[in-house]
KEKE-3310 file (N, C-alpha, C; in steps of 0.2 Angstrom, whole numbers, plus 5000, padded with zeros to 4 digits):
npx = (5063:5046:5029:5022:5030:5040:5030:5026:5036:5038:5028:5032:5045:5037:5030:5040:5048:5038:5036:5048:5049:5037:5044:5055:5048:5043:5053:5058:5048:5046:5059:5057:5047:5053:5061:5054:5045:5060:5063:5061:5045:5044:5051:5043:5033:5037:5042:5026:5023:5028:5025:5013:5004:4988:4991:4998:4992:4982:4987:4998:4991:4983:4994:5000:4994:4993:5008:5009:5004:5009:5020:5013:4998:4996:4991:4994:4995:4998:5009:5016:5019:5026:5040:5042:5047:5056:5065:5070:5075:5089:5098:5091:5095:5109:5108:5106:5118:5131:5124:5120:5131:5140:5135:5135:5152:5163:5180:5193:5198:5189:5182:5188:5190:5175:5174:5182:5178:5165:5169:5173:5162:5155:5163:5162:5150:5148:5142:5128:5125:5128:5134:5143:5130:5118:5120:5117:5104:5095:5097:5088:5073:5057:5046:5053:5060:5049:5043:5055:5054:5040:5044:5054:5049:5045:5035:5021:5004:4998:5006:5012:5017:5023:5025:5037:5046:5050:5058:5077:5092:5100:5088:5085:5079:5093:5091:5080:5087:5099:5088:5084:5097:5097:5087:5091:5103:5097:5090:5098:5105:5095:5087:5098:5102:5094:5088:5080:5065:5068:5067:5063:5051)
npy = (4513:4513:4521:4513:4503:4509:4515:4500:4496:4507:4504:4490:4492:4500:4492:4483:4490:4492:4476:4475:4484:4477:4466:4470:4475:4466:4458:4464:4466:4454:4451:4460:4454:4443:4448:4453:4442:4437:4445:4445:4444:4451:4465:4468:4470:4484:4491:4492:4501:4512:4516:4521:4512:4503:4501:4507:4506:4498:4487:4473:4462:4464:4473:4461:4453:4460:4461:4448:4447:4441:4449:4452:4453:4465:4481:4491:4505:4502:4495:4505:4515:4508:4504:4517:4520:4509:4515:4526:4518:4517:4530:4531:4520:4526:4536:4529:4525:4524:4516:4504:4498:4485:4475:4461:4458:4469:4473:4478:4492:4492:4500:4511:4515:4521:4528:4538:4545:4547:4560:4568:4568:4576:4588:4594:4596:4607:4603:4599:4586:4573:4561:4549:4540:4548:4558:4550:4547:4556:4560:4551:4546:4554:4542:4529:4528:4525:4514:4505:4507:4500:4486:4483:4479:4490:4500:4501:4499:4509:4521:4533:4530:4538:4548:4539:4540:4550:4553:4559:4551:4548:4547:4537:4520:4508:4493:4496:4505:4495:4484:4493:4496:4481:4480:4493:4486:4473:4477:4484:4472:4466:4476:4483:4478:4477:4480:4478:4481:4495:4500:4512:4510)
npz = (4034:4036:4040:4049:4052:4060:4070:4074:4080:4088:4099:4103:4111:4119:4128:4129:4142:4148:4151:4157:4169:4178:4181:4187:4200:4204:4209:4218:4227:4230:4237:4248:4252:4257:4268:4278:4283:4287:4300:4315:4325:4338:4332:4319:4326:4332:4320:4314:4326:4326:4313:4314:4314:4320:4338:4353:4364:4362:4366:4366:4360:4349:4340:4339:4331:4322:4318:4312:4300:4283:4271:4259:4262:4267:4267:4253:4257:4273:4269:4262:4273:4281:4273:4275:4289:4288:4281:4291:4300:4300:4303:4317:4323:4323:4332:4344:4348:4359:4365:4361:4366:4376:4388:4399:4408:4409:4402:4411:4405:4394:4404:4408:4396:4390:4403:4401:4391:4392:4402:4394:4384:4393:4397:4380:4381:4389:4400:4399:4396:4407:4404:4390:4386:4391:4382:4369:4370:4374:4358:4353:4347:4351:4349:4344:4358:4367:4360:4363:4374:4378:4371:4377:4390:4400:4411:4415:4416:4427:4422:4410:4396:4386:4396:4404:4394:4392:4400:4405:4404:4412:4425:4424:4428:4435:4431:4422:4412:4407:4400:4392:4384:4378:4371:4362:4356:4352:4340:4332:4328:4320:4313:4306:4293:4282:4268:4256:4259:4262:4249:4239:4229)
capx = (5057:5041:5027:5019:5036:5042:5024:5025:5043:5038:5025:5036:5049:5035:5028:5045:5050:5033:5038:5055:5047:5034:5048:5058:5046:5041:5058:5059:5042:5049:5065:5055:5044:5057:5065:5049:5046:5064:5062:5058:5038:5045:5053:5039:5026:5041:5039:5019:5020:5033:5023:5007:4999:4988:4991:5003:4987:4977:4990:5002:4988:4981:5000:5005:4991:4993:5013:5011:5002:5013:5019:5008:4992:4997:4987:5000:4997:5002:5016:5023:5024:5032:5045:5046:5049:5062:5073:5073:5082:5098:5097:5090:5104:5116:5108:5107:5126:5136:5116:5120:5139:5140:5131:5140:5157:5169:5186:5197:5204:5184:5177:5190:5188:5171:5175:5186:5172:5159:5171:5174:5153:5151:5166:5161:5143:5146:5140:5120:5125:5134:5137:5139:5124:5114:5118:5113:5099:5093:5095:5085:5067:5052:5040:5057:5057:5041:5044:5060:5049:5037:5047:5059:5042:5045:5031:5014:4996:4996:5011:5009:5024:5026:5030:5043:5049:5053:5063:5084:5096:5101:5084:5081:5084:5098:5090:5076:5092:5099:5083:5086:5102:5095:5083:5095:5107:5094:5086:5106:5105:5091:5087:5104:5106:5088:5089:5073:5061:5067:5067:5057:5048)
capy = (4511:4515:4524:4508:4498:4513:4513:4495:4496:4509:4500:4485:4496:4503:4485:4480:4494:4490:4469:4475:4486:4474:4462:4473:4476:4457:4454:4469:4464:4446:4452:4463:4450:4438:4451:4455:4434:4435:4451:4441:4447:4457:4470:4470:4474:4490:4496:4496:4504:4518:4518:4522:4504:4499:4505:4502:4509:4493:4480:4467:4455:4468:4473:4455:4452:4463:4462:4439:4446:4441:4456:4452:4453:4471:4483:4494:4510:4501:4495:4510:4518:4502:4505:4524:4519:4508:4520:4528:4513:4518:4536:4529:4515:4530:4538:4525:4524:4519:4514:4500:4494:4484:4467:4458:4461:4474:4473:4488:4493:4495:4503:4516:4520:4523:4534:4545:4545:4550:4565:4573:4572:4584:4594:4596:4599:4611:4599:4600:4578:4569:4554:4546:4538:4552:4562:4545:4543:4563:4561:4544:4550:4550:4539:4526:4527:4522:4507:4502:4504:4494:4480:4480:4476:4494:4504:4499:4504:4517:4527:4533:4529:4546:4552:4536:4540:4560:4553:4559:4543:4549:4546:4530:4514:4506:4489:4498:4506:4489:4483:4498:4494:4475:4481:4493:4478:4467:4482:4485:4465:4466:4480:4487:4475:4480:4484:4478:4485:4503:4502:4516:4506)
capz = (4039:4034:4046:4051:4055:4065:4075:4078:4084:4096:4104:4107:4114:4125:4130:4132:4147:4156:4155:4163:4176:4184:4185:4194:4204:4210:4211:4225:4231:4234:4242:4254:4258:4262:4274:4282:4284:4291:4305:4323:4326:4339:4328:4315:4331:4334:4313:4316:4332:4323:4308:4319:4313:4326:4344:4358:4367:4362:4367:4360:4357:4344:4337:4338:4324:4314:4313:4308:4293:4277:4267:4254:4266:4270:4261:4250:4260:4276:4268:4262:4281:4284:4271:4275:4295:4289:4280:4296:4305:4300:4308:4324:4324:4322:4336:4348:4346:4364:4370:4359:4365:4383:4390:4401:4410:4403:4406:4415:4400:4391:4409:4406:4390:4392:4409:4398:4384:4398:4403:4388:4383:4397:4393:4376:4378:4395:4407:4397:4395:4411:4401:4381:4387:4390:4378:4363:4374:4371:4352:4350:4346:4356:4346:4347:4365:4367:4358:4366:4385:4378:4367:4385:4395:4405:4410:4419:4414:4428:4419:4402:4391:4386:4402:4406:4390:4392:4406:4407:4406:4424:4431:4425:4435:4431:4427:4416:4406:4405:4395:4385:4382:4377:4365:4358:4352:4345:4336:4328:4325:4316:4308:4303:4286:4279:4262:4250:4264:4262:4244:4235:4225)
cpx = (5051:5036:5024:5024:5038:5036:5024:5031:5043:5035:5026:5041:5044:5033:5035:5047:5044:5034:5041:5050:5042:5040:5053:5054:5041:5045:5059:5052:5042:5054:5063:5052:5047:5061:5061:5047:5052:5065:5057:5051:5039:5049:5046:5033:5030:5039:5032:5017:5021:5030:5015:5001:4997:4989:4993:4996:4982:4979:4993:5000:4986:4986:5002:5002:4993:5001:5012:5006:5011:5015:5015:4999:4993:4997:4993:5000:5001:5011:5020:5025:5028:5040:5047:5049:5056:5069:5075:5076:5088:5101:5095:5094:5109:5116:5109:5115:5129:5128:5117:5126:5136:5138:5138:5145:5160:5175:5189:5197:5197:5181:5181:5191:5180:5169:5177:5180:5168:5162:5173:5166:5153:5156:5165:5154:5141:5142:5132:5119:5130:5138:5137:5134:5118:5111:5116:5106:5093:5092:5092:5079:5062:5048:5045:5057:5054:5042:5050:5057:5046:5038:5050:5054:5044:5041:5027:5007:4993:5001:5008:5017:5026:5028:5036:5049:5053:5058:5072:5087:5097:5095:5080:5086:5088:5095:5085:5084:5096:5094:5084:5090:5100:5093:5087:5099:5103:5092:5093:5105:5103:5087:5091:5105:5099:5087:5081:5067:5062:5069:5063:5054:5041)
cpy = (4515:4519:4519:4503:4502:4514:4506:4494:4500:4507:4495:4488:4498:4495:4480:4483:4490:4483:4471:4477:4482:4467:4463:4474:4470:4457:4458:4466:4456:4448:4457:4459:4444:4442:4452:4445:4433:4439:4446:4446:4455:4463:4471:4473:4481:4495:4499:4500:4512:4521:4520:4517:4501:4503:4503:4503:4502:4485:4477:4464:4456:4469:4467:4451:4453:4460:4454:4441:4447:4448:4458:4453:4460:4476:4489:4500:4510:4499:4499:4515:4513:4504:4511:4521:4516:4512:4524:4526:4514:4525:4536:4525:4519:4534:4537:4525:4522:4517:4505:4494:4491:4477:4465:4461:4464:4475:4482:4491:4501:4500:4512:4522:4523:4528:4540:4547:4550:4559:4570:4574:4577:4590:4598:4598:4606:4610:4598:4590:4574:4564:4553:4542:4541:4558:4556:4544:4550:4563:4557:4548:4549:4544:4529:4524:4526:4516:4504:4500:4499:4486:4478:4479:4481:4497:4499:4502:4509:4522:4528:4533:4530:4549:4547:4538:4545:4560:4556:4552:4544:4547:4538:4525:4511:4498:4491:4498:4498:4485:4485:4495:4486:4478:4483:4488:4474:4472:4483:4477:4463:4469:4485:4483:4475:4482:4484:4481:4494:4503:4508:4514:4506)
cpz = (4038:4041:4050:4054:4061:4072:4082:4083:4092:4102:4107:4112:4120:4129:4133:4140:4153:4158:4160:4168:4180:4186:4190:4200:4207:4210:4218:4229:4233:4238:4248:4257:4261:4267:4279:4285:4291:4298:4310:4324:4330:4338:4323:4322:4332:4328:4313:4322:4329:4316:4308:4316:4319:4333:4350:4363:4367:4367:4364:4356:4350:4341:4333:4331:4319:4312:4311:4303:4289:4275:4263:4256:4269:4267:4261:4256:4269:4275:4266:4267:4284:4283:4274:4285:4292:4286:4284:4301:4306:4303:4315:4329:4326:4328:4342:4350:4353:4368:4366:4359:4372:4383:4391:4404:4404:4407:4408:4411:4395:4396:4409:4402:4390:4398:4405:4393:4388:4400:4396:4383:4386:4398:4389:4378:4385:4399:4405:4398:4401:4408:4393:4381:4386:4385:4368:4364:4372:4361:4349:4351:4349:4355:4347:4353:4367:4366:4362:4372:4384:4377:4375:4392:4403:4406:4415:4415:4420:4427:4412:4400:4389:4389:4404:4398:4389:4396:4402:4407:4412:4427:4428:4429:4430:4428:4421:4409:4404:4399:4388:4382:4377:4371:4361:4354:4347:4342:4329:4326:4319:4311:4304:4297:4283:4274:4256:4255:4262:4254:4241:4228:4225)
residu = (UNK:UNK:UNK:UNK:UNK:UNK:UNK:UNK:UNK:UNK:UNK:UNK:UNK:UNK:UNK:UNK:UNK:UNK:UNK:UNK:UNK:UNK:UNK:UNK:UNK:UNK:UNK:UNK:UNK:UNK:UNK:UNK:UNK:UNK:UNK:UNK:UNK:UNK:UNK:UNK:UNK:UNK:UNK:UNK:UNK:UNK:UNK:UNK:UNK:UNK:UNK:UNK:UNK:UNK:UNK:UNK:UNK:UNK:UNK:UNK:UNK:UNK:UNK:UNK:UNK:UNK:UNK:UNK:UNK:UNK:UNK:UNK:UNK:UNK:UNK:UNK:UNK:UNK:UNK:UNK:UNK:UNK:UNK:UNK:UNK:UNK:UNK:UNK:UNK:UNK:UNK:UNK:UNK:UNK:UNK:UNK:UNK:UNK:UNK:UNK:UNK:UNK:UNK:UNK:UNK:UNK:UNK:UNK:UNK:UNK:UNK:UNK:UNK:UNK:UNK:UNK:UNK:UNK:UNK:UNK:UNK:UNK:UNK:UNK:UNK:UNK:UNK:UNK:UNK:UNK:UNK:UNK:UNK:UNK:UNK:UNK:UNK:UNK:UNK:UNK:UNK:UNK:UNK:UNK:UNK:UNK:UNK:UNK:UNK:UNK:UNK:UNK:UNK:UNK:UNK:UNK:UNK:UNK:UNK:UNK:UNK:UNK:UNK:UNK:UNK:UNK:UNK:UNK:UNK:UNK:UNK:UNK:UNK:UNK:UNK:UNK:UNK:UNK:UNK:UNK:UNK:UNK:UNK:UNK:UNK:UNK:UNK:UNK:UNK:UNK:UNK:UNK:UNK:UNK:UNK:UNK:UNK:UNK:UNK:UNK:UNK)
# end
């Protein structure tokens, strides 16, 4: 193969690589935008609150804007705190952990196991957690709770949402927790099977 064959071969070879990759990268930028499409508004107003798009400060109406833009209408640098939020889903999910079990009646059986659960949190952590409530509750993140209070329509405009948010699980009311609990669940429903979103691409 002479010096001119081998040239031209390279530059097919390189013309080939770059075809592949923009099709990788529309097939990924389709199956993000179909996931983003299929995420209920309110979870996208949760990603932009978490990815500091926008401002819980302004209002939903202002939030609720921005999240029913398309993916494609979502200028690249918002989209990739999007993504980076989302690969923090599954850490926050994992946090959440028995904030995310419940609803509805529980029989004897669950109410016990959970009693015994609750008693060996606060053995194990020397009393710092009374409950597996508290202590899931402790390691969900502050900028999450926020979004939870606000997604669970907790809070007032003469609190600030940081201070209901620093709260202890013991000093909240029990229907607030409740809420929580609510949020948590659909938050596991929805954004637990998330994959083209947190691609790094």
């Amino acid at each position: 193969m002479n010096a001119a064959a081998r040239k031209a071969r390279k530059n097919l070879l390189k013309l080939r690589d770059a075809i592949a990759e923009q099709l990788d990268e529309g097939r990924y930028f389709a199956a993000a935008a179909a996931e983003w499409a299929r995420l209920p508004v309110l979870w996208r107003i949760a990603l932009h609150i978490l990815s500091g798009i926008g401002s819980a400060d302004g209002g939903l109406d202002n939030l609720t804007d921005l999240a029913a833009r398309a993916w494609r209408e979502i200028p690249p640098p918002e989209r990739e705190a999007l993504r980076f939020v989302s690969r923090q889903c599954e850490k926050q999910l994992q946090s959440m952990g028995v904030l995310t079990a419940g609803g509805g009646d529980q029989s004897e059986a669950r109410q016990a196991l959970n009693q015994a659960h609750d008693a060996f949190v606060q053995f194990s952590s020397d009393g710092r957690f009374s409950s597996a409530a508290e202590r899931a509750w402790a390691r969900v993140n502050a900028d999450w709770r926020i979004a939870l209070h606000l997604l669970g329509g907790i809070g007032s405009r003469d609190v600030d949402l940081d201070v209901l948010a620093a709260r202890r699980w013991g000093d909240i009311p029990a229907p607030e927790q409740a809420a929580i609990r609510a949020m948590c669940r659909d938050a596991k429903k929805h954004l637990h099977g998330i994959a083209a979103l947190r691609a790094r691409v």
